[in-house]
C-alpha atoms as an extended CHARMM CRD file, in Angstrom:
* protein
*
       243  EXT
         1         1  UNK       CA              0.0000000000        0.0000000000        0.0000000000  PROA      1               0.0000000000
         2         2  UNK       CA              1.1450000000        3.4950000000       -0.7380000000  PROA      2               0.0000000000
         3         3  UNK       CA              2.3170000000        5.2780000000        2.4150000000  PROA      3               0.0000000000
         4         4  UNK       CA              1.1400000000        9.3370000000        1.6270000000  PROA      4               0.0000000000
         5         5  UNK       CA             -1.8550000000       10.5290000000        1.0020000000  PROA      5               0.0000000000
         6         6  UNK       CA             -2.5760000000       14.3110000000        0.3060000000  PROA      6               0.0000000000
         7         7  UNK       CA             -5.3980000000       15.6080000000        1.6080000000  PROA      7               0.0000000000
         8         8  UNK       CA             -7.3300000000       18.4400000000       -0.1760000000  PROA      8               0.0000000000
         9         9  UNK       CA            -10.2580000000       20.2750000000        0.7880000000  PROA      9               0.0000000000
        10        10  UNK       CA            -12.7640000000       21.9690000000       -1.4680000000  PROA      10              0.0000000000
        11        11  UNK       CA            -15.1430000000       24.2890000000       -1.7830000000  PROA      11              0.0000000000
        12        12  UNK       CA            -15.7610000000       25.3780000000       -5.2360000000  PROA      12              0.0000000000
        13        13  UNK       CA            -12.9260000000       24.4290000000       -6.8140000000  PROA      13              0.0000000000
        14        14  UNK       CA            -14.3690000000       23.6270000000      -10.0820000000  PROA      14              0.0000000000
        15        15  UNK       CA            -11.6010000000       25.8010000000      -11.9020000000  PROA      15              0.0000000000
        16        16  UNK       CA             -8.3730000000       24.3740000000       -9.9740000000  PROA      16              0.0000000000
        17        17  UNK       CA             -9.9060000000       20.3260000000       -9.0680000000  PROA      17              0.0000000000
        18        18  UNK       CA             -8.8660000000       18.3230000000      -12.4630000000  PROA      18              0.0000000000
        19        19  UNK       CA             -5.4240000000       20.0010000000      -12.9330000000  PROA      19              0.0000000000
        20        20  UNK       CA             -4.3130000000       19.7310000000       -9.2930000000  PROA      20              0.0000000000
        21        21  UNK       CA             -5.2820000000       16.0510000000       -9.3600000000  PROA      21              0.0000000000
        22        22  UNK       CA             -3.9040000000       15.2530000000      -12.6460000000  PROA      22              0.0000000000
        23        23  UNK       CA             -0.4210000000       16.9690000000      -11.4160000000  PROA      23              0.0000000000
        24        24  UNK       CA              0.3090000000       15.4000000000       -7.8830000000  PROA      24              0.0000000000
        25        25  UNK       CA             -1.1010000000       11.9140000000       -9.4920000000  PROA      25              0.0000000000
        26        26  UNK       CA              1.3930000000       12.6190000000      -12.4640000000  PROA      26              0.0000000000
        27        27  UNK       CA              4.2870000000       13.1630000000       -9.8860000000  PROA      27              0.0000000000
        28        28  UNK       CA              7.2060000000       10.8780000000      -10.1210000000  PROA      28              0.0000000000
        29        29  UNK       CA              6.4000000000        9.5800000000       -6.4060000000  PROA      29              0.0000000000
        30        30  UNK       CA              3.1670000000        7.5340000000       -5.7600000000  PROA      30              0.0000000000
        31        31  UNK       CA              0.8510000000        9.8890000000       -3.7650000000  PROA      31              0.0000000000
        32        32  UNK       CA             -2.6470000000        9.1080000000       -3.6220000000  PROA      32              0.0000000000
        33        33  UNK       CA             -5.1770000000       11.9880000000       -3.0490000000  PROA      33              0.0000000000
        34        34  UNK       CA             -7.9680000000       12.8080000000       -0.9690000000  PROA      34              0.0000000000
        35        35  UNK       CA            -10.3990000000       14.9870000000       -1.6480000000  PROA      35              0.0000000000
        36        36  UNK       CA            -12.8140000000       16.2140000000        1.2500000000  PROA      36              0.0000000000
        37        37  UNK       CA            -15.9590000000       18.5750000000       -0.7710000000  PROA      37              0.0000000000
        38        38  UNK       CA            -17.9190000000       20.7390000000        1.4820000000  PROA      38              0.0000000000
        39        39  UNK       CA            -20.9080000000       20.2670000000       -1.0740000000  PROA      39              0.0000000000
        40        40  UNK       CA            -19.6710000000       22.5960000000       -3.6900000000  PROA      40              0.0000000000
        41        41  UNK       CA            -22.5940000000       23.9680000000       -5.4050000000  PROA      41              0.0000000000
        42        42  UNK       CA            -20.6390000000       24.2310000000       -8.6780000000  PROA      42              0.0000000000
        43        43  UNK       CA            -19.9910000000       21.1070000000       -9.5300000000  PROA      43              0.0000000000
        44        44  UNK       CA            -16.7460000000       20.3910000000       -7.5420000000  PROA      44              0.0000000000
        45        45  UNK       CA            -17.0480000000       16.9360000000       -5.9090000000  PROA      45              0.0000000000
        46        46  UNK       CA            -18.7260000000       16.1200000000       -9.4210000000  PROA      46              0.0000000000
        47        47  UNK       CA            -15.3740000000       16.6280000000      -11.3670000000  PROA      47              0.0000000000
        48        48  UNK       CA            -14.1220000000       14.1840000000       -8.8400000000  PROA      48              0.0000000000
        49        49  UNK       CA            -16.0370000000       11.6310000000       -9.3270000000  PROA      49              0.0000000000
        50        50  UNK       CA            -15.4040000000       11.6910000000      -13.4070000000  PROA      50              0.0000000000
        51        51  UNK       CA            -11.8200000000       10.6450000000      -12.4200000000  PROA      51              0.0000000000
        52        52  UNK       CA            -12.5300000000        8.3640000000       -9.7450000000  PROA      52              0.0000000000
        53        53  UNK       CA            -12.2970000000        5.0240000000      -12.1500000000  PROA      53              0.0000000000
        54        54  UNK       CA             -8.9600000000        6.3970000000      -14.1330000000  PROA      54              0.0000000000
        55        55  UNK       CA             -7.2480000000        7.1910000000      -11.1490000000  PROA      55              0.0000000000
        56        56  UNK       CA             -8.6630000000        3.9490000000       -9.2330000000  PROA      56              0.0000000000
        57        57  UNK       CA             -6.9420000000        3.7060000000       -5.9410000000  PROA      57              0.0000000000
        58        58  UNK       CA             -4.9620000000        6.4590000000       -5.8180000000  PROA      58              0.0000000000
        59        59  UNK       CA             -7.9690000000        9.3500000000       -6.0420000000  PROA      59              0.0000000000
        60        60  UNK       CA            -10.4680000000        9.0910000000       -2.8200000000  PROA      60              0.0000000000
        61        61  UNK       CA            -13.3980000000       11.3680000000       -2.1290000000  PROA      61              0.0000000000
        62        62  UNK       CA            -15.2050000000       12.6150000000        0.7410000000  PROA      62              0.0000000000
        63        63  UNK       CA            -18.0980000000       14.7880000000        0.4720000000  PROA      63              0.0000000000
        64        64  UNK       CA            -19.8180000000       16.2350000000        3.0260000000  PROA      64              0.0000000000
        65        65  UNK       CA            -23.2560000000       18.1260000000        3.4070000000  PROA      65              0.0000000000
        66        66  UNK       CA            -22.7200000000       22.0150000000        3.7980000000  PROA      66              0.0000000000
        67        67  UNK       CA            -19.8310000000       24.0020000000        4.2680000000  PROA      67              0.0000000000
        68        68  UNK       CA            -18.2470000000       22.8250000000        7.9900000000  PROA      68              0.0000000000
        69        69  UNK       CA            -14.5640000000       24.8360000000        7.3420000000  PROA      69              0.0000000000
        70        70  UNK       CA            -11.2510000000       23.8140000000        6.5730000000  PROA      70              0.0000000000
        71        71  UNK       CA            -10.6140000000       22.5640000000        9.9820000000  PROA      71              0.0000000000
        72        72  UNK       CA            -13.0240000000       19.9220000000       10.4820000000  PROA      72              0.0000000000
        73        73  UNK       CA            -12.0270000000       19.0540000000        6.5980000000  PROA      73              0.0000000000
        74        74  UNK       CA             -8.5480000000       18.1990000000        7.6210000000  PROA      74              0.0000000000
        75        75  UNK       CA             -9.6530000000       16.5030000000       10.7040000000  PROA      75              0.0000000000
        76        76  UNK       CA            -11.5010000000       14.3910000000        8.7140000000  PROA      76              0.0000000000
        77        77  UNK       CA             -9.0800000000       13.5180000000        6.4380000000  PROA      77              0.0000000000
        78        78  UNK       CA             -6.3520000000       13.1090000000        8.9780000000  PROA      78              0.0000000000
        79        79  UNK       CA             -9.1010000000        9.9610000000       10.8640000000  PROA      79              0.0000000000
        80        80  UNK       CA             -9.4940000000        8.6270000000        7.2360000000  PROA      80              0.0000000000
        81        81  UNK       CA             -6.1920000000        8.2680000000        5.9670000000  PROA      81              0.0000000000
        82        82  UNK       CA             -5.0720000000        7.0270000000        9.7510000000  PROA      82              0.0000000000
        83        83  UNK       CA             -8.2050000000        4.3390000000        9.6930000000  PROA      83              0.0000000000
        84        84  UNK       CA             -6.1890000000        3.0200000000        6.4040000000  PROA      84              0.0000000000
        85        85  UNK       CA             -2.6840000000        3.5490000000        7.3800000000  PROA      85              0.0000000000
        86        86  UNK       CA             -1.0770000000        6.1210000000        6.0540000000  PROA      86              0.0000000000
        87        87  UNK       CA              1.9670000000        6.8750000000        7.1470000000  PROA      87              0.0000000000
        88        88  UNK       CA              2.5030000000       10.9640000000        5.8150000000  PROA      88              0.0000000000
        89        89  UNK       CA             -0.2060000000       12.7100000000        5.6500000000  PROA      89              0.0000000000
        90        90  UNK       CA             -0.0800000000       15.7630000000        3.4260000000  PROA      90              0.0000000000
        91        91  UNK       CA             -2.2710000000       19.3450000000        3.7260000000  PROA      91              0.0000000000
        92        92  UNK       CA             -2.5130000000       20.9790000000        0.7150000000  PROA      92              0.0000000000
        93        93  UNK       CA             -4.9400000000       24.0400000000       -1.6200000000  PROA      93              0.0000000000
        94        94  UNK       CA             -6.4440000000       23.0230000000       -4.2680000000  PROA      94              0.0000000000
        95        95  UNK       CA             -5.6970000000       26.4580000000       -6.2190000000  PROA      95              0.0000000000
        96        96  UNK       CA             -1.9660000000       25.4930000000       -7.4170000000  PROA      96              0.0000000000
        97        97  UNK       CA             -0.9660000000       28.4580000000       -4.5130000000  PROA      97              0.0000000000
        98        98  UNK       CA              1.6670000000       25.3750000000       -3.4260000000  PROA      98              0.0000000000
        99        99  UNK       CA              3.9330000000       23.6500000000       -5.5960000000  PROA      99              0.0000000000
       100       100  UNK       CA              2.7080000000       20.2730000000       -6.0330000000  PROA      100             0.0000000000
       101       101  UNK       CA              6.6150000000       19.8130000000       -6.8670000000  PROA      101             0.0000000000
       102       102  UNK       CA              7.6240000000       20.3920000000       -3.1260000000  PROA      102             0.0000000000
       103       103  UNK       CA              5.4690000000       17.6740000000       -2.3420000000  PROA      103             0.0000000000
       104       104  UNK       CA              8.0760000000       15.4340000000       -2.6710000000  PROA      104             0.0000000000
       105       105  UNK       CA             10.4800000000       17.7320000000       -0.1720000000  PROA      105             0.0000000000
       106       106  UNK       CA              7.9140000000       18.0900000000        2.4690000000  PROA      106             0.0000000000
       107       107  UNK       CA              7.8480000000       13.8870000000        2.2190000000  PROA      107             0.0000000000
       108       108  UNK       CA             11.6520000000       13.5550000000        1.9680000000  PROA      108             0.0000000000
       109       109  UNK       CA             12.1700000000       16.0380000000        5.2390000000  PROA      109             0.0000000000
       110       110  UNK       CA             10.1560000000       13.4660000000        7.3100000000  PROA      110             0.0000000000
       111       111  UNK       CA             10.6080000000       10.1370000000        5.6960000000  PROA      111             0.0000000000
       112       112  UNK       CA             14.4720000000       10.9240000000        5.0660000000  PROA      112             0.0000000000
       113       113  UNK       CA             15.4220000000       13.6590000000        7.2850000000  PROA      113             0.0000000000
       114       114  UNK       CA             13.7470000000       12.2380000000       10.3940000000  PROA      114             0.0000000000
       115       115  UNK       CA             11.2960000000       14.5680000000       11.0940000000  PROA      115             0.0000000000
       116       116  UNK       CA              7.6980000000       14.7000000000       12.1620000000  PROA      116             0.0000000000
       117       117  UNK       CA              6.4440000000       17.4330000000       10.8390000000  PROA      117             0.0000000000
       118       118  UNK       CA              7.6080000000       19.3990000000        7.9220000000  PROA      118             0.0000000000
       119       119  UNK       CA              5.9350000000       22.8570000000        7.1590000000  PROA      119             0.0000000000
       120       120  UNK       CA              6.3840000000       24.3840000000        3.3510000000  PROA      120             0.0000000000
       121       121  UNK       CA              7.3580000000       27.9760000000        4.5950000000  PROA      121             0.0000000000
       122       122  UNK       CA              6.4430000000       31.0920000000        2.9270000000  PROA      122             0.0000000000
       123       123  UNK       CA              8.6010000000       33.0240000000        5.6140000000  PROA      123             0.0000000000
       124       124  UNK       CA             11.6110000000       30.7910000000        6.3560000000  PROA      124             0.0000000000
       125       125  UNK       CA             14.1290000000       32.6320000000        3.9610000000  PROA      125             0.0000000000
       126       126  UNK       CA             12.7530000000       35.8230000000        3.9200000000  PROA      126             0.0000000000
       127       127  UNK       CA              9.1970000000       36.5840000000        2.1550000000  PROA      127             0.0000000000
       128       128  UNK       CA              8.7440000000       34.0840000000       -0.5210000000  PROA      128             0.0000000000
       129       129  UNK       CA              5.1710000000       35.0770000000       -1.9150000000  PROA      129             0.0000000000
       130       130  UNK       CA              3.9550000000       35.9300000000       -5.2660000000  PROA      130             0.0000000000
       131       131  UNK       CA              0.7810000000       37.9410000000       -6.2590000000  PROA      131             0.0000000000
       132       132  UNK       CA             -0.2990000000       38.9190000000       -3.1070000000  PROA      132             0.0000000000
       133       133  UNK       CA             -0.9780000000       42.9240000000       -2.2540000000  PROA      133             0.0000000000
       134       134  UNK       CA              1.3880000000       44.0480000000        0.2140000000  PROA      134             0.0000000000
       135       135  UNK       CA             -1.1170000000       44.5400000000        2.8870000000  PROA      135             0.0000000000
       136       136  UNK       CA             -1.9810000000       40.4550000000        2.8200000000  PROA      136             0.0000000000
       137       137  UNK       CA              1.9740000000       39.9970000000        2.8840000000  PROA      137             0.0000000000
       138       138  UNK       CA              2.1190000000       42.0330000000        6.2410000000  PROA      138             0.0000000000
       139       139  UNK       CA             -0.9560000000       40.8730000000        7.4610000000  PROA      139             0.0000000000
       140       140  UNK       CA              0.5530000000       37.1950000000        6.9030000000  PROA      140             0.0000000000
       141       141  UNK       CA              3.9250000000       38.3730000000        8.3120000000  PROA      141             0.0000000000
       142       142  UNK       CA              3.2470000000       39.5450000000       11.0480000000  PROA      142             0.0000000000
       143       143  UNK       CA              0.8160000000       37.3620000000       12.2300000000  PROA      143             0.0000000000
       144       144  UNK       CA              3.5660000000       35.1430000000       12.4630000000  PROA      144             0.0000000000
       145       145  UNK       CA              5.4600000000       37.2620000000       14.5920000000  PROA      145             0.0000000000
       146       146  UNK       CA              2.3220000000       37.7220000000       16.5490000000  PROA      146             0.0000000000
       147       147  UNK       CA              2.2170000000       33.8330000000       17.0250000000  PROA      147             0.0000000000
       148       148  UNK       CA              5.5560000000       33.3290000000       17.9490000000  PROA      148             0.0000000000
       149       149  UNK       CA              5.2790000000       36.3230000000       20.7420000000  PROA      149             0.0000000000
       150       150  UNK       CA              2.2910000000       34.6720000000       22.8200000000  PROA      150             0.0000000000
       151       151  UNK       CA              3.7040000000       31.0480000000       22.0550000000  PROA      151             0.0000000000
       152       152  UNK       CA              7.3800000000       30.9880000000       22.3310000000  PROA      152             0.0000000000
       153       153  UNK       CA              7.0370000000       28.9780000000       19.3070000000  PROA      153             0.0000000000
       154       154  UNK       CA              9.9520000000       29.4250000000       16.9520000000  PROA      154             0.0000000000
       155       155  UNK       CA              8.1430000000       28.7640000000       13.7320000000  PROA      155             0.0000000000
       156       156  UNK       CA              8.4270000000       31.3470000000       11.1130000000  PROA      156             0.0000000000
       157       157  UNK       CA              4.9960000000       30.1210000000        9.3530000000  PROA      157             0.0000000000
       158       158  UNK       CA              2.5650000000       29.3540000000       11.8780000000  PROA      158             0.0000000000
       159       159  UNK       CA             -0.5750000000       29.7570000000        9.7710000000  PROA      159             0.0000000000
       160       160  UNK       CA              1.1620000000       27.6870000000        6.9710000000  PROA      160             0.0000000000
       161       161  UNK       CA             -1.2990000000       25.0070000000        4.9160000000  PROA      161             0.0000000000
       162       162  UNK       CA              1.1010000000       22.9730000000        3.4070000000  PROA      162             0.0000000000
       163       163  UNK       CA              2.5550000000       20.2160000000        5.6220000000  PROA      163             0.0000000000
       164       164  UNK       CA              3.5570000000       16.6650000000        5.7830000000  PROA      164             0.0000000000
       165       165  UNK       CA              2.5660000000       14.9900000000        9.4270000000  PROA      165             0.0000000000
       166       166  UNK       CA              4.0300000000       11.5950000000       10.3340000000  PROA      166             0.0000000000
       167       167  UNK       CA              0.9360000000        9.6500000000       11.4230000000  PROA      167             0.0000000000
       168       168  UNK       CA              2.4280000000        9.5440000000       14.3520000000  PROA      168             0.0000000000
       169       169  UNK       CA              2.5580000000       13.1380000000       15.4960000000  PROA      169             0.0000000000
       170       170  UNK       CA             -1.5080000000       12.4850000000       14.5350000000  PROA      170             0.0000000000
       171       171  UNK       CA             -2.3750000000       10.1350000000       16.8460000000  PROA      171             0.0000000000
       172       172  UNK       CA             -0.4020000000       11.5230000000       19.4370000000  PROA      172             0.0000000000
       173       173  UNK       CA             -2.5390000000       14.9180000000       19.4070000000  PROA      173             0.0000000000
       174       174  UNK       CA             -6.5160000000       14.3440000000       20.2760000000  PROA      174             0.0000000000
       175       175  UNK       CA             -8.0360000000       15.5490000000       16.8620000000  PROA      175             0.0000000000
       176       176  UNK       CA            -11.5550000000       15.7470000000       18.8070000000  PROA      176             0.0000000000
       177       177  UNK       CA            -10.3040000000       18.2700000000       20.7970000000  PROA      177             0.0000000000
       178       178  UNK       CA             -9.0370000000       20.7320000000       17.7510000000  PROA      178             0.0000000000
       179       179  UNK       CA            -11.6820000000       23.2270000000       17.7550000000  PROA      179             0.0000000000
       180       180  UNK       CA            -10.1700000000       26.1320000000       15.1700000000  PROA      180             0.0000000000
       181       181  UNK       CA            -11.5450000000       25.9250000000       11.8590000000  PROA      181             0.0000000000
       182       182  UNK       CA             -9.1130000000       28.5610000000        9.8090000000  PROA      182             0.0000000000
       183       183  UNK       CA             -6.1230000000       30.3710000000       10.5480000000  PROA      183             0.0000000000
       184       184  UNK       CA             -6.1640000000       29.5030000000       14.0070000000  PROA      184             0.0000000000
       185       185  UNK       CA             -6.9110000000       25.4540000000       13.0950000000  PROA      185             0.0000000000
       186       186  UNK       CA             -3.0280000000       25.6750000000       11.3730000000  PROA      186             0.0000000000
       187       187  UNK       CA             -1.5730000000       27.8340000000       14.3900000000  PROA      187             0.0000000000
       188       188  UNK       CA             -3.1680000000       25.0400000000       16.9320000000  PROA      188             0.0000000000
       189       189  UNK       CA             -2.2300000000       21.9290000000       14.9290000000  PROA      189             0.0000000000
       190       190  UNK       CA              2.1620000000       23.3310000000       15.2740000000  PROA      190             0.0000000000
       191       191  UNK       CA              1.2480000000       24.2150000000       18.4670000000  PROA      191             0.0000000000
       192       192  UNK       CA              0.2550000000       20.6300000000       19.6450000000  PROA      192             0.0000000000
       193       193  UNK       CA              2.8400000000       19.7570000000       17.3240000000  PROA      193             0.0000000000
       194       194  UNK       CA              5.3920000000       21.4930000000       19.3260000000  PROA      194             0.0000000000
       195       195  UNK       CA              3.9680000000       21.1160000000       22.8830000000  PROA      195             0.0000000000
       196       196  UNK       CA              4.2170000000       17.1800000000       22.5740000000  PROA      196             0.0000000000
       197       197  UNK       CA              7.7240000000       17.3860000000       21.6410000000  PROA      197             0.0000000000
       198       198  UNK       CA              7.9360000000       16.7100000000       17.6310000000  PROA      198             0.0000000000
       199       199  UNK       CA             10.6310000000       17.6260000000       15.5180000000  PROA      199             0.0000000000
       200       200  UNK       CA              9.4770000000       20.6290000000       13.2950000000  PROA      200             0.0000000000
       201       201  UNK       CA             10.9830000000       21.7150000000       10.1680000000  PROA      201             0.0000000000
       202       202  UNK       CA             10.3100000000       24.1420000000        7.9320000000  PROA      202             0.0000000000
       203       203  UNK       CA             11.2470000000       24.1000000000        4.3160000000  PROA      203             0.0000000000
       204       204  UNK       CA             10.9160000000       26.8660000000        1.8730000000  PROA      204             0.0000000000
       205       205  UNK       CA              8.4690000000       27.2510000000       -0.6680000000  PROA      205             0.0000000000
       206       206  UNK       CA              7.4170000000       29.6640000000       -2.8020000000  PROA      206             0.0000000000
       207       207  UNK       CA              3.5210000000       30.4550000000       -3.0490000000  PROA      207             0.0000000000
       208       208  UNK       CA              1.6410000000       31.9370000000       -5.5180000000  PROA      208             0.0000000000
       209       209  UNK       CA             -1.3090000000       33.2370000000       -5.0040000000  PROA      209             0.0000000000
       210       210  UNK       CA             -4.3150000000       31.7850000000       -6.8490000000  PROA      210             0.0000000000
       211       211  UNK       CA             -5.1820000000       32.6780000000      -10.6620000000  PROA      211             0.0000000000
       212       212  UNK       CA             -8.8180000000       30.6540000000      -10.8690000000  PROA      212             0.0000000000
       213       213  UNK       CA            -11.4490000000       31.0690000000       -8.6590000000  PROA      213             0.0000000000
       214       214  UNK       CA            -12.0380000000       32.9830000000       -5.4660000000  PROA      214             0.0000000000
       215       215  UNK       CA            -10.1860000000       32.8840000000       -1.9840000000  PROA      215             0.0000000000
       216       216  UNK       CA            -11.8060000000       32.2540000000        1.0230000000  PROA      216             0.0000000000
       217       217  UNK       CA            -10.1030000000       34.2050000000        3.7660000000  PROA      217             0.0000000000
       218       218  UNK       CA            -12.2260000000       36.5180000000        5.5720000000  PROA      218             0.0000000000
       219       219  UNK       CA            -11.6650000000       38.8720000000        8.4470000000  PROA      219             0.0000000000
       220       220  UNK       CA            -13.9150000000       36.4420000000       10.8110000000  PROA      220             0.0000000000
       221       221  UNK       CA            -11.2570000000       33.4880000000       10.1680000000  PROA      221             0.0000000000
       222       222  UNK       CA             -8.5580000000       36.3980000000       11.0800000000  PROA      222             0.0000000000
       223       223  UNK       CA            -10.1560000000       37.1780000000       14.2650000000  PROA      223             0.0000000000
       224       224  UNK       CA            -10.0570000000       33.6330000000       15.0020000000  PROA      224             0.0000000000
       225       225  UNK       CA             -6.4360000000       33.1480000000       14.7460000000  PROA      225             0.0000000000
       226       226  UNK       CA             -5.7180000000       36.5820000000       16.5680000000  PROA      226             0.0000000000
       227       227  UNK       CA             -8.1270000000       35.6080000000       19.9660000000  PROA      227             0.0000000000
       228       228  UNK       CA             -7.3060000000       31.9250000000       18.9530000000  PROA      228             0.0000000000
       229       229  UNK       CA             -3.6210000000       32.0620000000       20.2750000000  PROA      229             0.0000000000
       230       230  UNK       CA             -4.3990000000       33.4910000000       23.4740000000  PROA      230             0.0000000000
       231       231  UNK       CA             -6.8540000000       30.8670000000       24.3690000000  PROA      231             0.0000000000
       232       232  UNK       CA             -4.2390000000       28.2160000000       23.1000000000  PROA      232             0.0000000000
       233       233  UNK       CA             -1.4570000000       29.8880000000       25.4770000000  PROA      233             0.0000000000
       234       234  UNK       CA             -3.3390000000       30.2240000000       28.6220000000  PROA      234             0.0000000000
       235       235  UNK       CA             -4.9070000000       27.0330000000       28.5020000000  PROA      235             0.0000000000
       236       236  UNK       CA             -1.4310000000       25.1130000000       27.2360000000  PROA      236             0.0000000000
       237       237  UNK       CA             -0.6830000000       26.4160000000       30.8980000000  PROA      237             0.0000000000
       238       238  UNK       CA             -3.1670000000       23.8210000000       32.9170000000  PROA      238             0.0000000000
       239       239  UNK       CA             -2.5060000000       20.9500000000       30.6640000000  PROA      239             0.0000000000
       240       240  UNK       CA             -0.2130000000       18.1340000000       30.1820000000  PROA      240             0.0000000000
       241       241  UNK       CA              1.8160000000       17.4340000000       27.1060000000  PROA      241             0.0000000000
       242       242  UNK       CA              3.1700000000       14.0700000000       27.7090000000  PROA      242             0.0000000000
       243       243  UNK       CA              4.7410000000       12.5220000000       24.1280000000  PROA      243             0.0000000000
């Protein structure tokens, strides 16, 4: 059985869905690919399930009733490709924003380099982002800083979506008890991460910003992350992390 699994979550993606699958399924490595559909109303999860019979095996999809938020998409991914035995367990966009290449580096950093976790930073050798106004950039950079001030985390990318996790940095941390769906669901996945002891890399990437279809932050998922990393700090100060 293949060992990684990519998980992708979507929410009207028709634009983006067939090429990212056809590229990380073209990739010289064996990935397989998830797909978790928050009930796209255009057309999204049915794009998947075209290619479900030429890419039999490798292409999986979830769909689920409503939009629920990239959080409890991952989560759901992460108990589905554990239930099978996956061994790396990949986050990625579905809007080409990271390099389906670095796939393989993410993998390689964990599998090869011993690591559990291995985060494709925007931020680890300076600001590595294309097509994004400057006041996203800032807003992204210094959000970081922002999380590293209240955490004492040392991670340049905190809110970072692309990331390889060992399966078993995933059943170390109780998934039930991740509540964050946006931002803040990245910030309190390194966080747990980092609490329990895991070795954490970060390895550059450079992300462009989408060209097809339409982005879905919003300053309610920024809030979350902001009042998010509070709540994780004080109450990382009653609780034990034991690996």
């Amino acid at each position: 059985m293949n060992k990684s699994i990519v998980v992708i979550p979507t929410y009207n993606e028709i634009e983006n869905i067939e090429a990212i699958i056809r590229k990380v399924l073209s990739l010289n490595y064996p990935f397989d690919v998830l797909i978790i559909d928050d009930g796209s109303p255009d057309g999204t999860a049915a794009v998947v399930k075209g290619l479900l019979k030429e890419f039999e095996g490798s292409l999986h999809l979830v769909e689920r009733k409503g939009k629920l938020g990239l959080g409890t998409a991952y989560i759901h991914g992460f108990k589905w490709a554990l239930e099978r035995g996956y061994e790396y367990i990949f986050e990625m966009d579905a809007d080409f924003s990271h390099p389906p290449e670095d796939l393989m580096r993410l993998h390689d950093a964990c599998a090869l380099g011993g690591h559990d976790v291995a985060i494709g930073s925007r931020y680890i050798t300076g600001v590595n982002v294309v097509n994004w106004p400057i006041n996203r950039v800032l807003m992204s950079y210094f959000a970081g800083y922002y999380v590293r001030m209240i955490t004492g985390m040392r991670i340049m990318d905190p809110t970072a979506g692309f990331i390889c996790y060992t399966s078993k940095v995933l059943r170390t941390i109780n998934l039930d008890n991740i509540r964050f769906i946006g931002y803040a669901f990245q910030i309190e996945m390194k966080f747990n991460s980092w609490k329990y002891g895991f070795n954490i890399v970060e390895v550059p990437i450079i992300f462009t910003d989408r060209t097809k279809g339409a982005s879905k932050m919003s300053r309610g998922i920024f809030k979350e992350a902001i009042f998010g990393v509070i709540s994780l700090k004080i109450e990382s100060l009653f609780k034990r992390y034991i690996p």
